[in-house]
MOPAC internal coordinates of N, CA, C and O (Angstrom, degrees):
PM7 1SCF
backbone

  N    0.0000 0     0.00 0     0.00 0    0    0    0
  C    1.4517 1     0.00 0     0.00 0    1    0    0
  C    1.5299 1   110.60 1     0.00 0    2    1    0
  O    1.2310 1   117.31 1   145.45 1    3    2    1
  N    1.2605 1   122.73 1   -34.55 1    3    2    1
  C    1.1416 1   134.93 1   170.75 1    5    3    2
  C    2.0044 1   125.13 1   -39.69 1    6    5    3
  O    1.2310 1   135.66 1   121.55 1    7    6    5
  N    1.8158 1    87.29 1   -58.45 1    7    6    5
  C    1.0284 1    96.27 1   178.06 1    9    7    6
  C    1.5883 1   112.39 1   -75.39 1   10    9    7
  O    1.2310 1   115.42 1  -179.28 1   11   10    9
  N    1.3236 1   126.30 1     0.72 1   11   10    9
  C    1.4387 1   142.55 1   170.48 1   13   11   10
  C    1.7519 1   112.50 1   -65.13 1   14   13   11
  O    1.2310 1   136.49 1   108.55 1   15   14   13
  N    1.2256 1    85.67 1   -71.45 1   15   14   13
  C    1.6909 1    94.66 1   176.07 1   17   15   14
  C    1.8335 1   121.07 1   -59.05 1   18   17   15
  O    1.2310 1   121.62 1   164.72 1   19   18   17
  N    1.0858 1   114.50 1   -15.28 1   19   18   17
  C    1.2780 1   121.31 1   162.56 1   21   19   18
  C    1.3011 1   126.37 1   -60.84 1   22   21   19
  O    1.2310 1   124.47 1   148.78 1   23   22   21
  N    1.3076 1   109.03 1   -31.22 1   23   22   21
  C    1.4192 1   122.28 1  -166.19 1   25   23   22
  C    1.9012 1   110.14 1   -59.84 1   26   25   23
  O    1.2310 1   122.65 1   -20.37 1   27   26   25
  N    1.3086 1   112.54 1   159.63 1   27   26   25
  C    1.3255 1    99.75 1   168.04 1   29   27   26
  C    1.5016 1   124.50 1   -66.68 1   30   29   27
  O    1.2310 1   115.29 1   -17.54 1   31   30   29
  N    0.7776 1   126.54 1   162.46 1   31   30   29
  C    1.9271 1   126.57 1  -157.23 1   33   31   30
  C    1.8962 1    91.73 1   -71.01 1   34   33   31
  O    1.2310 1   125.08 1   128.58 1   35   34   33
  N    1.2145 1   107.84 1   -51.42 1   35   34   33
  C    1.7735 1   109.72 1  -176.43 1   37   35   34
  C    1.6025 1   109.52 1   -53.94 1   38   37   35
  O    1.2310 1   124.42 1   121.73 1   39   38   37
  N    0.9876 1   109.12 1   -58.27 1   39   38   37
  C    1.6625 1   115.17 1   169.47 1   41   39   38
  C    1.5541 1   110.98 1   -54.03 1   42   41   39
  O    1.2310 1   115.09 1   108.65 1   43   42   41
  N    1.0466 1   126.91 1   -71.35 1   43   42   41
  C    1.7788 1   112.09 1   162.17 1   45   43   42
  C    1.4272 1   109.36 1   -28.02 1   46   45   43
  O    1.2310 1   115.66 1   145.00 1   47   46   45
  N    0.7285 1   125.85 1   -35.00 1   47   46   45
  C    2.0932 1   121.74 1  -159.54 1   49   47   46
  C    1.7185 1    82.69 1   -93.51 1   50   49   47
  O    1.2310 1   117.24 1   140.33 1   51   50   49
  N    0.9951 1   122.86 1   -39.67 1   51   50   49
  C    1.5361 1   108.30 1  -155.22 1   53   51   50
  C    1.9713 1    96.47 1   -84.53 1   54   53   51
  O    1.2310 1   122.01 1   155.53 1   55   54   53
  N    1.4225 1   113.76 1   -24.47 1   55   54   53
  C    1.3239 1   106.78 1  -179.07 1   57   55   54
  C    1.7633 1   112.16 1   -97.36 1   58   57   55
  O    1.2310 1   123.55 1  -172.71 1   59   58   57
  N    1.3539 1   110.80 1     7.29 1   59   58   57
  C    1.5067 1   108.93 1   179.19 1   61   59   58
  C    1.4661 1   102.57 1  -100.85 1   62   61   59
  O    1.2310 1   117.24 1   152.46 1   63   62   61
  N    1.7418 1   122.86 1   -27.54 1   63   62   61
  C    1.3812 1   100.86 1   134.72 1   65   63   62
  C    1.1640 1   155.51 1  -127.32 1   66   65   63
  O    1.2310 1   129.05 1  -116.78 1   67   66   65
  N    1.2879 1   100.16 1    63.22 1   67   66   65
  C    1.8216 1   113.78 1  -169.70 1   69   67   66
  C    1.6731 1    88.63 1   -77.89 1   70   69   67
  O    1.2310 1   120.86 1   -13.17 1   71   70   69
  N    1.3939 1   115.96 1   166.83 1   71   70   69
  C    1.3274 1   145.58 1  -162.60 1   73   71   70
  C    1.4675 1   103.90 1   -87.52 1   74   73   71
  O    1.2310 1   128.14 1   129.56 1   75   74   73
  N    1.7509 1   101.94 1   -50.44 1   75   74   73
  C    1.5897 1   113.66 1  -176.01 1   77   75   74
  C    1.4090 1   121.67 1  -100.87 1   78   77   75
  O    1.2310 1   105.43 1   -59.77 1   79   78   77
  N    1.2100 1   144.60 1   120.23 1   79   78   77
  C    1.6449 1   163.10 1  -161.83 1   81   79   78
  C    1.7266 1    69.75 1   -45.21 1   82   81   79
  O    1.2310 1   103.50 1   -55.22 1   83   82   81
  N    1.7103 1   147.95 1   124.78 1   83   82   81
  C    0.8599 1   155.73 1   103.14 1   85   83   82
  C    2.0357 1   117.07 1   -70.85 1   86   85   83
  O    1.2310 1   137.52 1   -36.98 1   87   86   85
  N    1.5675 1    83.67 1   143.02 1   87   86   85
  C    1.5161 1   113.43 1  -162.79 1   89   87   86
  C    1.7209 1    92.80 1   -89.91 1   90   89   87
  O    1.2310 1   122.32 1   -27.26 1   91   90   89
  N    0.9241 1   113.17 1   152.74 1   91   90   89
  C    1.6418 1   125.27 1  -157.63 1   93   91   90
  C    1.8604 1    83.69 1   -89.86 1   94   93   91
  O    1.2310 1   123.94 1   144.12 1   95   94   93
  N    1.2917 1   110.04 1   -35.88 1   95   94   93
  C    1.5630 1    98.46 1   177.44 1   97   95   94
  C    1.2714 1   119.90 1   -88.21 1   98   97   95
  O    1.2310 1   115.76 1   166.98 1   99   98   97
  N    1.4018 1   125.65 1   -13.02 1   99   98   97
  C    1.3732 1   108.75 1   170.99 1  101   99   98
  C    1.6738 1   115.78 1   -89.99 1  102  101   99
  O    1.2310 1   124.25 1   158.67 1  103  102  101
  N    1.3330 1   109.45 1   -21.33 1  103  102  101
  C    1.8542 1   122.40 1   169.14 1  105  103  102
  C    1.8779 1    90.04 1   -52.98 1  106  105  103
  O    1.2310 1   115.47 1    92.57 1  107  106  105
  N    0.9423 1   126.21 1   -87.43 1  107  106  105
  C    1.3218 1   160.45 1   162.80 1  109  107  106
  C    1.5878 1    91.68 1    14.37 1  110  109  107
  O    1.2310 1   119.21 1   108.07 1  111  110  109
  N    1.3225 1   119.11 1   -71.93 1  111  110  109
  C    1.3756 1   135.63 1   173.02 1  113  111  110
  C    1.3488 1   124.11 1   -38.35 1  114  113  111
  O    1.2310 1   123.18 1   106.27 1  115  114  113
  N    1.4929 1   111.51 1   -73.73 1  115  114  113
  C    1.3658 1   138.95 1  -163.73 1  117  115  114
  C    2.2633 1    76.77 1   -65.52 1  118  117  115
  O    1.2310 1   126.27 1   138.12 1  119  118  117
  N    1.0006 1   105.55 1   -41.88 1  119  118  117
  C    1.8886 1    98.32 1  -175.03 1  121  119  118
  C    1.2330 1   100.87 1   -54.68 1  122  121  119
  O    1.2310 1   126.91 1   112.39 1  123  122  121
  N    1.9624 1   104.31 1   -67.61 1  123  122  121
  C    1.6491 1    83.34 1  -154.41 1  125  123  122
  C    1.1855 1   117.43 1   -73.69 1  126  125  123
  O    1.2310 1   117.68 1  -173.76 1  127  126  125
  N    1.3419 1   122.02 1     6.24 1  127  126  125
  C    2.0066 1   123.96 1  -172.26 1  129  127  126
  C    1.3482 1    78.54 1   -81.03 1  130  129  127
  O    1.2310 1   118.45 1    91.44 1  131  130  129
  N    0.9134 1   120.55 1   -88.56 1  131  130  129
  C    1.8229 1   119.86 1  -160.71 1  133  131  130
  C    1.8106 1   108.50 1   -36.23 1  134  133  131
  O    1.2310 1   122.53 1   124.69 1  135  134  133
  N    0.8961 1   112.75 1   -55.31 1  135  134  133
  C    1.9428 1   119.37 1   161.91 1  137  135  134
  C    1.1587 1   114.55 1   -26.26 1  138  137  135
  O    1.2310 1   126.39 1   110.57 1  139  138  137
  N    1.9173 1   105.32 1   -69.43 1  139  138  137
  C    1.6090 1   108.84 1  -173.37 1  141  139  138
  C    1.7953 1   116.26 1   -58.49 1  142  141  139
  O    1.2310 1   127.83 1   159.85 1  143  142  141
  N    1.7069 1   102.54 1   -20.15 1  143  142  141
  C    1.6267 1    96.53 1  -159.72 1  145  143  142
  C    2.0345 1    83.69 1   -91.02 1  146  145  143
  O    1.2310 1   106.34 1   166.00 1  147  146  145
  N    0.8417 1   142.98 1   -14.00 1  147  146  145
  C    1.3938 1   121.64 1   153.16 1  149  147  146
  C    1.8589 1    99.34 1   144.73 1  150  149  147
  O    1.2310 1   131.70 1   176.22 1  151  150  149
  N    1.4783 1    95.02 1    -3.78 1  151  150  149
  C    1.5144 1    97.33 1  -173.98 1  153  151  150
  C    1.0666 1   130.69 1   -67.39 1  154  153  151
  O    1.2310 1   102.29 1    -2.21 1  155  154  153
  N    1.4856 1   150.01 1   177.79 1  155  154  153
  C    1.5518 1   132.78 1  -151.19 1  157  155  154
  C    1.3863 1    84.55 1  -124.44 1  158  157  155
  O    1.2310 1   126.15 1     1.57 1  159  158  157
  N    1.4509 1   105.78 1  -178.43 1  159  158  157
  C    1.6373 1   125.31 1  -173.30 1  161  159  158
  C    1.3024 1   109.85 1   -57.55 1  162  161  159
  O    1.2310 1   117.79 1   142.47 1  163  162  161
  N    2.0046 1   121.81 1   -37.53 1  163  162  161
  C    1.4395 1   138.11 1  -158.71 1  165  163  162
  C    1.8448 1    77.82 1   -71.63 1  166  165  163
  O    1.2310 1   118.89 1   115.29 1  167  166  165
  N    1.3739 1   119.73 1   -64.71 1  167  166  165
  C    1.2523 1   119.19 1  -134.56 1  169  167  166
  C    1.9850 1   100.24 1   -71.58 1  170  169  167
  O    1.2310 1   134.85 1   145.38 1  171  170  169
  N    1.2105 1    88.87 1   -34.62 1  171  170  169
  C    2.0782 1    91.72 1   173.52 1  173  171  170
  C    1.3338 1    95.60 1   -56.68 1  174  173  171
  O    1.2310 1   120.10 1    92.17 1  175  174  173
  N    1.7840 1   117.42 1   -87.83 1  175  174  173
  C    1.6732 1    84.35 1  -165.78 1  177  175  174
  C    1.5882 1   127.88 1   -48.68 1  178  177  175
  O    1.2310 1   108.76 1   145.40 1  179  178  177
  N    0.4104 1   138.64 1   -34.60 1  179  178  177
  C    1.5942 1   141.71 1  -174.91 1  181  179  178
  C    1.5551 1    82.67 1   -42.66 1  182  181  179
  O    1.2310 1   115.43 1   111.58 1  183  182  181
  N    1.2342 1   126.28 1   -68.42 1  183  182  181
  C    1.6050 1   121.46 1  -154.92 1  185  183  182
  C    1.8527 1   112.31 1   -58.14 1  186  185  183
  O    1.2310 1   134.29 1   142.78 1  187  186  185
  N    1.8658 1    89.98 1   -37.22 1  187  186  185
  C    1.9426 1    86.30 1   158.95 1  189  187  186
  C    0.9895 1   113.56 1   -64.81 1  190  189  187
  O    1.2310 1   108.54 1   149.56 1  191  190  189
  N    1.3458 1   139.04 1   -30.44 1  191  190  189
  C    0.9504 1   124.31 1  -150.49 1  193  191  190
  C    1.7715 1   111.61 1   -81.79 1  194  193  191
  O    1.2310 1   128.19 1   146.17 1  195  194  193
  N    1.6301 1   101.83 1   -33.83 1  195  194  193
  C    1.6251 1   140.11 1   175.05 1  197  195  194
  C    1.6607 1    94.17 1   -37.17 1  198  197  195
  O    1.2310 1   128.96 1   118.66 1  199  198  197
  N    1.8734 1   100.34 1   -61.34 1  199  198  197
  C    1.2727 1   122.20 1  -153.96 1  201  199  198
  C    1.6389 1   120.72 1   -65.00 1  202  201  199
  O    1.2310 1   133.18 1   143.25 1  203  202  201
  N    1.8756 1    92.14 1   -36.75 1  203  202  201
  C    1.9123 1   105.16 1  -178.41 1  205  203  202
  C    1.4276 1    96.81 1   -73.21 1  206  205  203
  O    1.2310 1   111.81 1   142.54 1  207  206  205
  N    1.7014 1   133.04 1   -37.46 1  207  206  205
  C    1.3212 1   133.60 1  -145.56 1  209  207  206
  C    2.0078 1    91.18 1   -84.14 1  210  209  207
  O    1.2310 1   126.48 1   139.44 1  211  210  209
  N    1.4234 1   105.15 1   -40.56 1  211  210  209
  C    1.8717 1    98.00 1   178.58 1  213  211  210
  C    1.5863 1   102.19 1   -77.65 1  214  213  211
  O    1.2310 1   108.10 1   145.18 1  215  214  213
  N    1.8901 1   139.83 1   -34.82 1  215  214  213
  C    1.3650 1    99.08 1   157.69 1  217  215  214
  C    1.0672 1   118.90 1   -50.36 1  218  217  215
  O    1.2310 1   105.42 1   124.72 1  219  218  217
  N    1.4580 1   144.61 1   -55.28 1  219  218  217
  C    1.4686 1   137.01 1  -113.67 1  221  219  218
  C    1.8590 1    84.18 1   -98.76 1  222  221  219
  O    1.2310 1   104.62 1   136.48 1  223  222  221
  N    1.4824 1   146.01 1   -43.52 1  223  222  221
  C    1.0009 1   134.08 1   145.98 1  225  223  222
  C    0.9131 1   117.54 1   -36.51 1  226  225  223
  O    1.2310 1   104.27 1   145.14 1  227  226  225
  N    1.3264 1   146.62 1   -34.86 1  227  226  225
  C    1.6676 1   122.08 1   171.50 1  229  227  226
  C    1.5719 1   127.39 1   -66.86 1  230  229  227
  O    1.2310 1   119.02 1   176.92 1  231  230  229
  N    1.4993 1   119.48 1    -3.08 1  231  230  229
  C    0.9868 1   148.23 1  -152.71 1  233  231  230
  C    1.3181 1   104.86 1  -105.89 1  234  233  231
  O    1.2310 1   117.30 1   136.62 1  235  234  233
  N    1.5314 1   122.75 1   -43.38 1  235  234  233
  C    1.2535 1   116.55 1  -171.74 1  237  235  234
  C    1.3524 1   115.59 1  -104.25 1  238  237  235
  O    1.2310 1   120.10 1   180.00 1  239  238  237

């Protein structure tokens, strides 16, 4: 939980309601890659968002 509350406040909001139980380290990732390459807060989630929508298609 710890490592939860650390998170940036947008990334908390985007994993309290994602669809799929996301792991604080794989959110974490998909953030800072999109972060480091220069992209803004809109454009990271979007890439979770990219990321839950190709699991949740593999699913059905």
């Amino acid at each position: 939980m710890r490592d939860f509350d650390r998170l940036p406040p947008e990334l908390r909001a985007w994993m309290a309601q994602a669809v799929l139980p996301w792991s604080v380290t794989s959110c974490l990732k998909i953030w800072r890659n999109a972060r480091a390459s220069g992209e803004g807060v809109e454009v990271a989630l979007q890439r979770l968002t990219q990321a839950e929508a190709g699991c949740l298609a593999k699913w059905q």
